[in-house]
PATI-541311 format. One record per residue (C-alpha): residue number from 0; x, y, z. Coordinates in steps of 0.1 Angstrom, whole numbers, plus 5000, padded with zeros to 4 digits. Layout:
REM residues N
(guke NUM; (X; Y; Z))
...
***
This chain:
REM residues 564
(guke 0; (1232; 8150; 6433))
(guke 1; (1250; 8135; 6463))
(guke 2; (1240; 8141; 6497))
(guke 3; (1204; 8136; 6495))
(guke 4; (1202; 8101; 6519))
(guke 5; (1173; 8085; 6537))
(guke 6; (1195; 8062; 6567))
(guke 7; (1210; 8035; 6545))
(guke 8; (1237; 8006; 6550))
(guke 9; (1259; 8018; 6521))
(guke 10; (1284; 8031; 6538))
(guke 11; (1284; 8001; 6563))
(guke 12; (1287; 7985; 6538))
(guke 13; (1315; 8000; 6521))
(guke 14; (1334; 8007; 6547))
(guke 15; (1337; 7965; 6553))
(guke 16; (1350; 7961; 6513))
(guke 17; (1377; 7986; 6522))
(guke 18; (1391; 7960; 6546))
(guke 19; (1402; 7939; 6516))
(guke 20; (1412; 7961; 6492))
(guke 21; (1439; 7979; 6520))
(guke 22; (1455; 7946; 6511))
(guke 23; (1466; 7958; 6475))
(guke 24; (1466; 7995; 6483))
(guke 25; (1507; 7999; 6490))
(guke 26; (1526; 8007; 6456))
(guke 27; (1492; 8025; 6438))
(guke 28; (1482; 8046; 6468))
(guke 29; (1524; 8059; 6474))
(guke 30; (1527; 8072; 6436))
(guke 31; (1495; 8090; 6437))
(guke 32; (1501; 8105; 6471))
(guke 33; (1535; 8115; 6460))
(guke 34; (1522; 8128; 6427))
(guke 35; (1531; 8170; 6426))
(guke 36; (1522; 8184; 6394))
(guke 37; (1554; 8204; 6379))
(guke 38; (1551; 8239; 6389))
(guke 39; (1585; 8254; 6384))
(guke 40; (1577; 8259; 6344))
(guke 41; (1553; 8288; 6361))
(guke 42; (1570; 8318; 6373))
(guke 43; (1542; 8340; 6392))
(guke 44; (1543; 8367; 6420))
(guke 45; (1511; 8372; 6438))
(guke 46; (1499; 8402; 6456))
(guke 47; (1487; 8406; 6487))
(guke 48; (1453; 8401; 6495))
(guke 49; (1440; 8437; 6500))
(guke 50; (1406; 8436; 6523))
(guke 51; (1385; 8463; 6515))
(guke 52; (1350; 8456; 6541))
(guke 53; (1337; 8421; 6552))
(guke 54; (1325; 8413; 6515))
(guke 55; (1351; 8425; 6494))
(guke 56; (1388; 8412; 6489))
(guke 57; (1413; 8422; 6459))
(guke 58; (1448; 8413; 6444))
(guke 59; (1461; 8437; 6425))
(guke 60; (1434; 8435; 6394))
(guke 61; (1419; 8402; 6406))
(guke 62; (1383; 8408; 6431))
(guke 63; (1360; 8385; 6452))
(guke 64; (1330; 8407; 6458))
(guke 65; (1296; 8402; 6467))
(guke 66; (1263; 8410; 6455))
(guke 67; (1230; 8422; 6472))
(guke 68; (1217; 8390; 6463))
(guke 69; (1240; 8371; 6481))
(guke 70; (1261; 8357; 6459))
(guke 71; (1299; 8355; 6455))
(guke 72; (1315; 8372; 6424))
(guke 73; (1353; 8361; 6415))
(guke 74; (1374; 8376; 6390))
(guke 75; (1409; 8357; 6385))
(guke 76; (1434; 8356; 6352))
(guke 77; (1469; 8347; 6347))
(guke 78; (1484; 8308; 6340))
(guke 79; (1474; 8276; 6356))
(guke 80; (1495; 8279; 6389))
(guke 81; (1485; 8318; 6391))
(guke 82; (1448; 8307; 6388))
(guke 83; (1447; 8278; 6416))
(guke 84; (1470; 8307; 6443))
(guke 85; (1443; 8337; 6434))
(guke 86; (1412; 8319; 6439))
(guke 87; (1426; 8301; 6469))
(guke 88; (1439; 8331; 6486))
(guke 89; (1408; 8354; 6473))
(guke 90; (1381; 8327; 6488))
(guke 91; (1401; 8310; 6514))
(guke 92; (1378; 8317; 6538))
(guke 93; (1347; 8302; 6518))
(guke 94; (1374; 8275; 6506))
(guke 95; (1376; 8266; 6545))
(guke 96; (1343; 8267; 6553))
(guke 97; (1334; 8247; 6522))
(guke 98; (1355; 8218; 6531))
(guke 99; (1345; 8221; 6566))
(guke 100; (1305; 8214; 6559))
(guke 101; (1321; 8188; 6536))
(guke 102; (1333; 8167; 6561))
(guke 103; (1312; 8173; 6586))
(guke 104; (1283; 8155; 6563))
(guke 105; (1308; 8127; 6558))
(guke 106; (1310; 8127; 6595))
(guke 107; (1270; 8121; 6599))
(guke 108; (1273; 8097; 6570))
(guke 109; (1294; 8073; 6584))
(guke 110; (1301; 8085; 6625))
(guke 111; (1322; 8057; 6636))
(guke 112; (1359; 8069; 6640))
(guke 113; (1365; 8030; 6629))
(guke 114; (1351; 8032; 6598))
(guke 115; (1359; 8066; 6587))
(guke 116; (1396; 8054; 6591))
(guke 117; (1386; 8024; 6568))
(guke 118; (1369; 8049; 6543))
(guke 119; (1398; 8072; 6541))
(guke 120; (1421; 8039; 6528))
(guke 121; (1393; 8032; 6506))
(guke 122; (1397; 8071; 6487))
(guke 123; (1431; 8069; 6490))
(guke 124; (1428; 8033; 6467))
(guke 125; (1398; 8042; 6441))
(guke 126; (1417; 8075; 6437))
(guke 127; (1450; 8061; 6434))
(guke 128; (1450; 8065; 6392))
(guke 129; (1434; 8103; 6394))
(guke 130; (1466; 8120; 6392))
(guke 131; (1474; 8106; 6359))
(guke 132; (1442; 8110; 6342))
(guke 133; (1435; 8148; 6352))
(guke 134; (1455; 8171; 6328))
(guke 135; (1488; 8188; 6342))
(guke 136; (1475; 8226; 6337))
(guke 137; (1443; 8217; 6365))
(guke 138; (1472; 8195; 6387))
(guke 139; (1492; 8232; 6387))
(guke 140; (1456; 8250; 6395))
(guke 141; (1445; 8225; 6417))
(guke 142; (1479; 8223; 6438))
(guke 143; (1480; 8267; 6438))
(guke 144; (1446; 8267; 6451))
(guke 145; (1461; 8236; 6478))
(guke 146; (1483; 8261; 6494))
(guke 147; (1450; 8278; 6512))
(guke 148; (1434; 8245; 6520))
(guke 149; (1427; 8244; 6558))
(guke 150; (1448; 8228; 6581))
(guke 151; (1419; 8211; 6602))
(guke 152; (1419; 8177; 6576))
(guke 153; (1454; 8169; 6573))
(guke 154; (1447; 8137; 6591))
(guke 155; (1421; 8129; 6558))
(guke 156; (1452; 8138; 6533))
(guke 157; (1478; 8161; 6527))
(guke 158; (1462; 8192; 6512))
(guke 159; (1466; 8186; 6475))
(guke 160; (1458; 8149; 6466))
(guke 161; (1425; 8157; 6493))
(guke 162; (1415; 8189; 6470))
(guke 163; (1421; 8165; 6440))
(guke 164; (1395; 8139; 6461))
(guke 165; (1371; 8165; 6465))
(guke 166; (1368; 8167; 6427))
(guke 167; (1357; 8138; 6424))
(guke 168; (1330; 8136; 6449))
(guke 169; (1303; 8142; 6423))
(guke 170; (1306; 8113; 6404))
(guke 171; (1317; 8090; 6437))
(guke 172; (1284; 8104; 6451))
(guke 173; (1263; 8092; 6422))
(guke 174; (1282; 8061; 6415))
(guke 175; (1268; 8050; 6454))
(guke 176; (1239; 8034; 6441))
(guke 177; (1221; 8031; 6475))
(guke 178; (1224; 8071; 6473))
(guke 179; (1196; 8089; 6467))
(guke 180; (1200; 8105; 6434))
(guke 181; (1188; 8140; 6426))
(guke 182; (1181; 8144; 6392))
(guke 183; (1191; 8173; 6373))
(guke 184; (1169; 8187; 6345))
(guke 185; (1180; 8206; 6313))
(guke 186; (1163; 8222; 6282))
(guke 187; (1172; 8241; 6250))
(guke 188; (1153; 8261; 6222))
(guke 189; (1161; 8280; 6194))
(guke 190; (1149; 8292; 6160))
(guke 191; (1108; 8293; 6160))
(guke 192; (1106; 8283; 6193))
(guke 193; (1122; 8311; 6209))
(guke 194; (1110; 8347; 6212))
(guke 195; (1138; 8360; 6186))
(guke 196; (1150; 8328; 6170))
(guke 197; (1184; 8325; 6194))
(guke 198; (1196; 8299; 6213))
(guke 199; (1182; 8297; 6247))
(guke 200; (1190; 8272; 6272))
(guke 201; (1180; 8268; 6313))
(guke 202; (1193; 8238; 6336))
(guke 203; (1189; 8231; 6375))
(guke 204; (1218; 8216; 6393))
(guke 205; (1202; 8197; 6415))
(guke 206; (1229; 8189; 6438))
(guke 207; (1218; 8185; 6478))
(guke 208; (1245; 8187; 6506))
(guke 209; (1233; 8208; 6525))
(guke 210; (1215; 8243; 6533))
(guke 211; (1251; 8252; 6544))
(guke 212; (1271; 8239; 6514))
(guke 213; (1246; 8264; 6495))
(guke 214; (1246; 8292; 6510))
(guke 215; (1279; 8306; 6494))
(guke 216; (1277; 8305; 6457))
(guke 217; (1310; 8317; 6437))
(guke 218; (1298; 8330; 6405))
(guke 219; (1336; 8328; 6387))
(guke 220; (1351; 8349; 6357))
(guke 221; (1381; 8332; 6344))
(guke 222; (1406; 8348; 6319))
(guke 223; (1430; 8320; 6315))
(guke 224; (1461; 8324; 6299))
(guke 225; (1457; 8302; 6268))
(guke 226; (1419; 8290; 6258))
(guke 227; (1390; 8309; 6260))
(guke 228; (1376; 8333; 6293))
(guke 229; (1347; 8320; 6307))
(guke 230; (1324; 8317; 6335))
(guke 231; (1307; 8296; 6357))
(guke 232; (1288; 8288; 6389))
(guke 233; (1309; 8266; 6413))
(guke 234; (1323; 8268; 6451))
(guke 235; (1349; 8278; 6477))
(guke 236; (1382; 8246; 6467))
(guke 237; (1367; 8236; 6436))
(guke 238; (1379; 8243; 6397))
(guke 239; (1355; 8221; 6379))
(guke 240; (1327; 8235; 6353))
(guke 241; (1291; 8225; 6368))
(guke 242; (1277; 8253; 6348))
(guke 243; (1289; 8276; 6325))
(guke 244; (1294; 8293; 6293))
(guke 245; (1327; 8311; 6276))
(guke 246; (1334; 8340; 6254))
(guke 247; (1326; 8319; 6221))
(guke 248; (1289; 8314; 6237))
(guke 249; (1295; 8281; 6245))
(guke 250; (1283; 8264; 6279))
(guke 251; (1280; 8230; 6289))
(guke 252; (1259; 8216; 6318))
(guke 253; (1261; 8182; 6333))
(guke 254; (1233; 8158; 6342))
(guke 255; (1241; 8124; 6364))
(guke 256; (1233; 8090; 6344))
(guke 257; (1230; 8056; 6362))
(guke 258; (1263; 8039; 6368))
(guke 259; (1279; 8012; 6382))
(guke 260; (1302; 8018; 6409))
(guke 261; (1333; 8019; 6394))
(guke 262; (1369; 8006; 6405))
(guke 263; (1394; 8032; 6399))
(guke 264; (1385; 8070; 6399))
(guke 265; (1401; 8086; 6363))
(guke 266; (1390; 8118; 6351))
(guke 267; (1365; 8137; 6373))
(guke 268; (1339; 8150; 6351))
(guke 269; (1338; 8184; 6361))
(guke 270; (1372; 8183; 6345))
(guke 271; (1364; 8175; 6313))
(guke 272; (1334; 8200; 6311))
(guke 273; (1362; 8225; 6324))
(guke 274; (1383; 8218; 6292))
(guke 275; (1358; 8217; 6271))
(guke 276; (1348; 8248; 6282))
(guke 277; (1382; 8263; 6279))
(guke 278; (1389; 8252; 6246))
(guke 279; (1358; 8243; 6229))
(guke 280; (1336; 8268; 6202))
(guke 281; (1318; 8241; 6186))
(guke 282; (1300; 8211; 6196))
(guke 283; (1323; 8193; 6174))
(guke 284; (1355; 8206; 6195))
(guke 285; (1335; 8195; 6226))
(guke 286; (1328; 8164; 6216))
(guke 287; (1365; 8155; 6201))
(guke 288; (1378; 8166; 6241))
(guke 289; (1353; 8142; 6256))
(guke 290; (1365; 8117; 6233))
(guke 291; (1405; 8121; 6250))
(guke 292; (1394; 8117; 6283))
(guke 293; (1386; 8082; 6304))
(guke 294; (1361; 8090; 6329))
(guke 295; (1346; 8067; 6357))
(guke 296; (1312; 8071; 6355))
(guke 297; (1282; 8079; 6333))
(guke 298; (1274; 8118; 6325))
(guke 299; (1255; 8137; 6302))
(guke 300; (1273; 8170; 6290))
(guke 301; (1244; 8193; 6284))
(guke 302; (1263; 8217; 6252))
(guke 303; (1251; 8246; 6235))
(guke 304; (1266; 8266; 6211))
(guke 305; (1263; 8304; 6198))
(guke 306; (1285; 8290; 6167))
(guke 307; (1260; 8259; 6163))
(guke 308; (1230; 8280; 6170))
(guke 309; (1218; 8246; 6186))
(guke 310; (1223; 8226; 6214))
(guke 311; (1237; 8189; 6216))
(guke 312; (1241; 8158; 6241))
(guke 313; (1269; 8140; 6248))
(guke 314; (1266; 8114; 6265))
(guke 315; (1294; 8095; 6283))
(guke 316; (1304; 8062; 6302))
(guke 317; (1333; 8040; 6311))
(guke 318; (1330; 8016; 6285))
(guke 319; (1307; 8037; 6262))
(guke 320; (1303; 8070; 6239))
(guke 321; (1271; 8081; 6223))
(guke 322; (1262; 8118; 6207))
(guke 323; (1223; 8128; 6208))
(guke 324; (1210; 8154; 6185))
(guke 325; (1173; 8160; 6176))
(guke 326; (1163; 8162; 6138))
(guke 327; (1133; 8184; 6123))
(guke 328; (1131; 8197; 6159))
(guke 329; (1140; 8232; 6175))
(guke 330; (1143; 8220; 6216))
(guke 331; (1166; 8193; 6232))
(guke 332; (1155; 8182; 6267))
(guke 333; (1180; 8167; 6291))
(guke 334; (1167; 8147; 6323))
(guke 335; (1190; 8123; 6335))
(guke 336; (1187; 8092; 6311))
(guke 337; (1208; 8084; 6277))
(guke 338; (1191; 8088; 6246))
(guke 339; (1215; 8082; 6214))
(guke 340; (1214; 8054; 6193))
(guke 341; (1251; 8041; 6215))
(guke 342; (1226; 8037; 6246))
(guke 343; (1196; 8019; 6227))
(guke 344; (1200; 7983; 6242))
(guke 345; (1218; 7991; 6272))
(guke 346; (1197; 7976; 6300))
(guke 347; (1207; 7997; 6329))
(guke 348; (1196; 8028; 6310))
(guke 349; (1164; 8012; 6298))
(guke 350; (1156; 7997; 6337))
(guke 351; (1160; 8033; 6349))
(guke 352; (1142; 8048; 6322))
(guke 353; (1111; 8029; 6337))
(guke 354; (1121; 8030; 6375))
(guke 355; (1133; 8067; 6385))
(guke 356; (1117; 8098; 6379))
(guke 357; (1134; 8110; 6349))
(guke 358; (1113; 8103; 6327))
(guke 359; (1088; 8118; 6344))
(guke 360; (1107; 8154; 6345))
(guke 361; (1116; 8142; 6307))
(guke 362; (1077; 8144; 6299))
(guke 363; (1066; 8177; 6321))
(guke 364; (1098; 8197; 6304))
(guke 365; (1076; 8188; 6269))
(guke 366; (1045; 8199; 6282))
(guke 367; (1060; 8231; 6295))
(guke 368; (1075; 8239; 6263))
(guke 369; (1042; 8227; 6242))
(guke 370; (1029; 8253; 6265))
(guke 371; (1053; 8282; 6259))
(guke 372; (1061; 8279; 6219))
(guke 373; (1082; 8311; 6222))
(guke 374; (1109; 8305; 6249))
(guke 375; (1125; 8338; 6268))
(guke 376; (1144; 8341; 6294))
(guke 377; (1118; 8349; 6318))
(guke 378; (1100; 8316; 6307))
(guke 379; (1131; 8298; 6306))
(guke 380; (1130; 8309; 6345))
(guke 381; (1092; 8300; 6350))
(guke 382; (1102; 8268; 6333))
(guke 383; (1133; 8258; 6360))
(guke 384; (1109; 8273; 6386))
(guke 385; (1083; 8245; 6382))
(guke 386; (1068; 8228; 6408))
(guke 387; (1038; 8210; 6394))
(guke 388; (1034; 8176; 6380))
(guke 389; (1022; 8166; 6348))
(guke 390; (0991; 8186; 6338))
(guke 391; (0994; 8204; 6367))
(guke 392; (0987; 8178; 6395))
(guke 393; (1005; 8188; 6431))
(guke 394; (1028; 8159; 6435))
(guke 395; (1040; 8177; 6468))
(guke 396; (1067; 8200; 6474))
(guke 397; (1097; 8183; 6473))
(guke 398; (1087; 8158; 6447))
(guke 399; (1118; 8146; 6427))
(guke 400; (1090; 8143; 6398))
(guke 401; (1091; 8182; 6398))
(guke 402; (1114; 8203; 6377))
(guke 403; (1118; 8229; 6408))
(guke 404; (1123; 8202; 6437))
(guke 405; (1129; 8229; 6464))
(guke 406; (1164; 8221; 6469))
(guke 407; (1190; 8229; 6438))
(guke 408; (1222; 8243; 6446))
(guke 409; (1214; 8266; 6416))
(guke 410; (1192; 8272; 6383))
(guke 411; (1209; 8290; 6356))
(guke 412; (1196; 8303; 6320))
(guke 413; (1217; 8310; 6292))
(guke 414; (1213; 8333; 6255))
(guke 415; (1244; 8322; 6245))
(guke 416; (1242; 8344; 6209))
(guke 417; (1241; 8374; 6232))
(guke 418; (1266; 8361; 6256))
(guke 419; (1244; 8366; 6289))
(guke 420; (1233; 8344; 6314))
(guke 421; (1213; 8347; 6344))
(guke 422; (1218; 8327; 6379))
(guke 423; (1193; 8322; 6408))
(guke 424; (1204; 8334; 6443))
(guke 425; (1193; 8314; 6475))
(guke 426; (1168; 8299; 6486))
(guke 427; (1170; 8272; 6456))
(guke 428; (1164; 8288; 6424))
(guke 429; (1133; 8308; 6438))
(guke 430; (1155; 8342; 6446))
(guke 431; (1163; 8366; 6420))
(guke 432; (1177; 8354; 6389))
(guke 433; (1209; 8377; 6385))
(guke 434; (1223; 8389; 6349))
(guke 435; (1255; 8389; 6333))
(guke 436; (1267; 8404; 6298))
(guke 437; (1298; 8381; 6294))
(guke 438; (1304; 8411; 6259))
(guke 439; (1314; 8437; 6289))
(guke 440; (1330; 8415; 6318))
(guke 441; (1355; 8401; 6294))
(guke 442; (1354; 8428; 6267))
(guke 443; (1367; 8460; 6294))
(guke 444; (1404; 8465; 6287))
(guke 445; (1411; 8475; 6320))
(guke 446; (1396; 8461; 6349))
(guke 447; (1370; 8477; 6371))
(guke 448; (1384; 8497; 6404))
(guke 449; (1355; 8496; 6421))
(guke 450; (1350; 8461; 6424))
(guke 451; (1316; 8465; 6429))
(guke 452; (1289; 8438; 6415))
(guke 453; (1298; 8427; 6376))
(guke 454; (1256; 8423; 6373))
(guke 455; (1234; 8439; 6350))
(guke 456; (1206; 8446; 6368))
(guke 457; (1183; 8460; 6345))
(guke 458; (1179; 8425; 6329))
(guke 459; (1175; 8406; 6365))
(guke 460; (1140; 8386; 6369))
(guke 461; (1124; 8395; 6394))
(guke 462; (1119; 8365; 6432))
(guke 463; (1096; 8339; 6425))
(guke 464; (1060; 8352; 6442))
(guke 465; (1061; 8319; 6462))
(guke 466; (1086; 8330; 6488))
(guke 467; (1060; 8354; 6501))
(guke 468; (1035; 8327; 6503))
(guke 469; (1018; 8301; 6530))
(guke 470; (1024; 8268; 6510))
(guke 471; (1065; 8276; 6514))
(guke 472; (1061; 8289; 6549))
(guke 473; (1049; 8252; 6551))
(guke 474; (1071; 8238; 6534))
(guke 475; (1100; 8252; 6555))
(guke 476; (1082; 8236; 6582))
(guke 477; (1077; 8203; 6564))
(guke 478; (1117; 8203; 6560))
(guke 479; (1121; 8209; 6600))
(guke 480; (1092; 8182; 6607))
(guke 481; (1111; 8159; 6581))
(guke 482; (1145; 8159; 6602))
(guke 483; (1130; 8157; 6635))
(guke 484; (1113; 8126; 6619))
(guke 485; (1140; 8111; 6605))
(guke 486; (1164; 8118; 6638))
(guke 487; (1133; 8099; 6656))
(guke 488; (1136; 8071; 6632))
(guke 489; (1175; 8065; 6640))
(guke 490; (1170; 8067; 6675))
(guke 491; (1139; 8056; 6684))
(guke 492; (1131; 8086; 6703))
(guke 493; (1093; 8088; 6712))
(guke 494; (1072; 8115; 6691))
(guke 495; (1035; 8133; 6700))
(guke 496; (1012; 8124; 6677))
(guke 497; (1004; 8163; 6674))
(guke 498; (1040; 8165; 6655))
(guke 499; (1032; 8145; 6634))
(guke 500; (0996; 8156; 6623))
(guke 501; (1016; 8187; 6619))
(guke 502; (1040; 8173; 6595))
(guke 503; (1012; 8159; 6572))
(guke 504; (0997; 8199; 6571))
(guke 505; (1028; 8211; 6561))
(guke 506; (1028; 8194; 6530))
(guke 507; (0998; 8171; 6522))
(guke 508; (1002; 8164; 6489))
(guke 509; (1037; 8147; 6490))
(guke 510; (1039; 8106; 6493))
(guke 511; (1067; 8105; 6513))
(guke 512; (1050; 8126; 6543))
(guke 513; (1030; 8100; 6546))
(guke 514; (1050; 8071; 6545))
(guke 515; (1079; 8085; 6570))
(guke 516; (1043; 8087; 6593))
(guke 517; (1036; 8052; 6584))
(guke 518; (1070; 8042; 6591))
(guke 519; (1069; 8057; 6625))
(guke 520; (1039; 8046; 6634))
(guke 521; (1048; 8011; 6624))
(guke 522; (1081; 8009; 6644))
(guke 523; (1064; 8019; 6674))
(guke 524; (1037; 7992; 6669))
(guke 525; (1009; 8015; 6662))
(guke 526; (0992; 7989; 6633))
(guke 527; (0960; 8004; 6626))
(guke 528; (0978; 8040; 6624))
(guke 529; (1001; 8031; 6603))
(guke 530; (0982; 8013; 6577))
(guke 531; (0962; 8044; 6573))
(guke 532; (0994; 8066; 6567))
(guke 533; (1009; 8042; 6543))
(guke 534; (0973; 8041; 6525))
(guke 535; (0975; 8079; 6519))
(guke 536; (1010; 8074; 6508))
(guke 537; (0999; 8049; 6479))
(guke 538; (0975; 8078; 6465))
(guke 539; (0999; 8099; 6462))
(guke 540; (1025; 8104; 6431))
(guke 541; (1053; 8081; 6444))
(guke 542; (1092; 8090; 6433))
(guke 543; (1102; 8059; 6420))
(guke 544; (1091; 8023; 6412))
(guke 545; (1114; 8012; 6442))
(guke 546; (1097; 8037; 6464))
(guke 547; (1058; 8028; 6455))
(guke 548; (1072; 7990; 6463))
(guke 549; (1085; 7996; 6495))
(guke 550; (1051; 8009; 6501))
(guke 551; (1028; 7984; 6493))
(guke 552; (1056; 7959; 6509))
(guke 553; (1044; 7977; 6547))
(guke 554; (1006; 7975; 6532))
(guke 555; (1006; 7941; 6527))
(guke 556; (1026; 7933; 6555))
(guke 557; (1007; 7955; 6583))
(guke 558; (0969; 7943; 6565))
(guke 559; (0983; 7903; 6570))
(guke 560; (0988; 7914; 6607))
(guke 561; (0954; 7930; 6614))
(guke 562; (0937; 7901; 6591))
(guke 563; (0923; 7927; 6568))
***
């Protein structure tokens, strides 16, 4: 949800605000730098870290191991300080590797030295009030897991108010409204719309920084020392709940509304869902711990509950607070708009309601469960896996409009009554969709010694077919084309034609092929070449409002200069 750019002047352009507010950063920007969370109440040994091959790591009871599928698998208990020093030492490796991709894609972002200096006062000003809005047990965590942070971005920050920074990166990422946003799509069943009446639930996290940044998945298992165990989906330096679901068969989700960009980080969301999942078993406990906490942008928390035997919305804003539950209905559907009664008349909502592609993801989750009246898991899957448009059209790979946009950091599916949940390994959510039975990870008395996988395998499903295919042997092409484009497009470097007739193969169905052709073609003064590309583009099913404007801006524009 926050990488995912076209070349755009926001951070140009917020680079020149920090100048002024440096003015008013001294006293702020000193307490929250100086901020240490008060560890001493913990006392904790930990073990050395025992490697046993290039995949496996231990602490006494505690593992990192991974799967055949790829993925990371952590297992870490104790208190809040013990939790932040075992993941850290466990995954310090991924932890620095993770932070290095990080900053390398600020680095691309915004390459001058000049204003990454100005940006770095800038963080160190909106996030001058996050120390005293995050809770004291994730300070202790965050600051243990601090202690492995590399050494390379001291310059950035000391190591623990930067790992508190990178937790809020999610919702600074979406609050840049000249960012490209991503949208995440969420759905729940139960009762006669499900195979056996339970509670089924499937989400993509449709967050974009990178092939890199993806690549290594920690699937965590948490037994903290007061709350509930739980687990979810996350990476190398970061403690936050993206996805997830604890040992009451509760899991929350999150799914990026439009905000405003705000003044003064508070509480990162990814915190909140963390609590909730920690000490929530009901939707009404989740929705009295979202009521404690300020946060700094708008968030839908995606809840579903074994308890309940239903799902819920909540959905949250700076100055706002609205709870969305269907009546006479058995399926909630989360895209990345507000829809409680608290949201009815606000107009930001309502303007991107008609201008984004949410709505559109909104309508093709309906058709796909009007479609599939009895929900599994393996159609929950199918569902996530998507990549049509409504009634089936090809809107392109890629397509923001699609439920499967070819790029999420992960899909997940949940059967919370059962306490399982299955999570897709790389590429997107197209690789095999790995099982775990949450009854055995946390019920075993004494941990495994083999630290081999904690999967169930006999309930994996099974690669999507389409890896094998042409159309995503194309569409790896089309992502190679795309870059080579868009590097072309910042430099002005020259391009054959034959590239380019290439790139619209690759993937002929999707708008923005066409228009990044057009664009070209334009730039270089190519008229009559360009027209033509930008025509194709118009037929096509354009992202956004925005988008299909810019398009017909270059139409008009290029048909005035030919006399057409």
């Amino acid at each position: 949800m926050i990488f995912k750019t076209v070349h755009r002047p926001w951070a140009t352009r917020l680079a020149s605000a920090t100048a002024l507010l440096v003015l008013f950063t001294a006293c702020g920007v000193k307490k929250s730098l100086r901020d240490m969370p008060n560890v001493g109440q913990y006392r904790t040994e930990i073990p050395d870290r025992v490697k046993i091959n290039d995949s496996t790591f231990t602490l006494g009871d505690n593992f990192l191991t991974k799967n055949k599928q790829g993925q990371w698998e952590l297992f870490v208990d104790g208190n809040p300080l013990e939790l932040g020093l075992k993941t850290g030492k466990l995954t310090q490796e991924l932890f620095n590797q993770q932070e290095h991709i990080f900053v390398k894609k600020i680095d691309e972002l915004v390459p001058s030295e000049g204003k990454q200096n100005l940006l770095r006062k800038f963080l160190a000003w909106f996030n001058r009030k996050m120390y005293l809005n995050i809770d004291e047990q994730y300070k202790a965590e965050i600051y243990g897991m601090a202690q492995y942070a590399s050494k390379d971005f001291d310059h950035i920050a000391e190591a623990y108010p930067r790992v508190m920074y990178f937790h809020g990166a999610h919702d600074i990422g979406h609050a840049l409204q000249d960012l490209a946003l991503v949208g995440c799509s969420s759905f729940a069943a139960w009762g006669d719309q499900t195979e056996d009446g339970q509670l089924i639930i499937g989400r993509n996290f449709d967050f974009y920084a990178g092939d890199e940044f993806a690549k290594n998945k920690i699937i965590a298992f948490v037994e903290p020392d007061k709350g509930h165990n739980f687990m979810s989906v996350t990476w190398g330096g970061f403690i936050g709940v993206l996805s997830g679901m604890n040992d009451q068969g509760l899991t929350v989700t999150i799914n990026a509304g439009k905000s405003n960009f705000p003044l003064v980080a508070k509480t990162p969301i990814s915190l909140v869902t963390r609590e909730i999942l920690q000490y929530a078993s009901t939707i009404e406990e989740a929705i009295a711990i979202t009521k404690k906490r300020e946060v700094f942008v708008s968030e839908s928390i995606f809840v579903g509950s074994a308890k309940d035997k239903r799902a819920a919305v909540i959905e949250v804003s700076p100055k706002n607070f609205g709870v969305y539950e269907v009546q006479n209905s058995n399926h909630l559907i989360c895209s990345n708009h507000f829809q409680s009664a608290a949201y009815a008349n606000d107009k930001k909502n309502q303007k991107h309601i008609l201008e984004s592609h949410s709505k559109y993801r909104y309508e093709k989750m309906e058709e796909l469960l009007e479609e599939n009246p009895k929900i599994t898991p393996k159609t929950a899957v199918d569902m996530l896996r998507n990549k049509e448009g409504l009634g089936d059209t090809e809107i392109g790979y890629g397509n923001e409009k699609a439920l499967n946009q070819l790029l999420a950091h992960h899909g997940i599916v949940f059967k919370p009554e059962d306490l399982k949940v299955w999570v897709s390994s790389n590429p997107y959510q197209l690789g095999e969709f790995v099982a775990y039975d949450l009854k055995k990870i946390f019920g075993e008395k004494q941990r495994p010694t083999s630290y081999e996988s904690l999967a169930d395998e006999t309930l994996n499903i099974a690669k999507d077919p389409f890896l094998g295919s042409e159309a995503y042997r194309d569409y790896e092409k089309y992502r190679i084309l795309r870059s080579k484009i868009n590097d072309a497009l910042a430099s002005e470097v020259h391009l054959d034609q034959n590239l380019l007739r290439a790139f619209e193969q690759s993937n002929p169905e999707f708008w923005e092929v066409h228009y990044l052709i057009g664009l070209y073609n334009y730039k270089k003064g190519y008229d009559i070449v360009a027209l033509e590309a930008f025509l194709k583009a118009e037929t096509k099913e354009i992202t956004t409002v925005p988008d299909r404007e810019k398009v017909e801006r270059y139409i008009r524009r290029l048909k005035r200069r030919l006399n057409r």
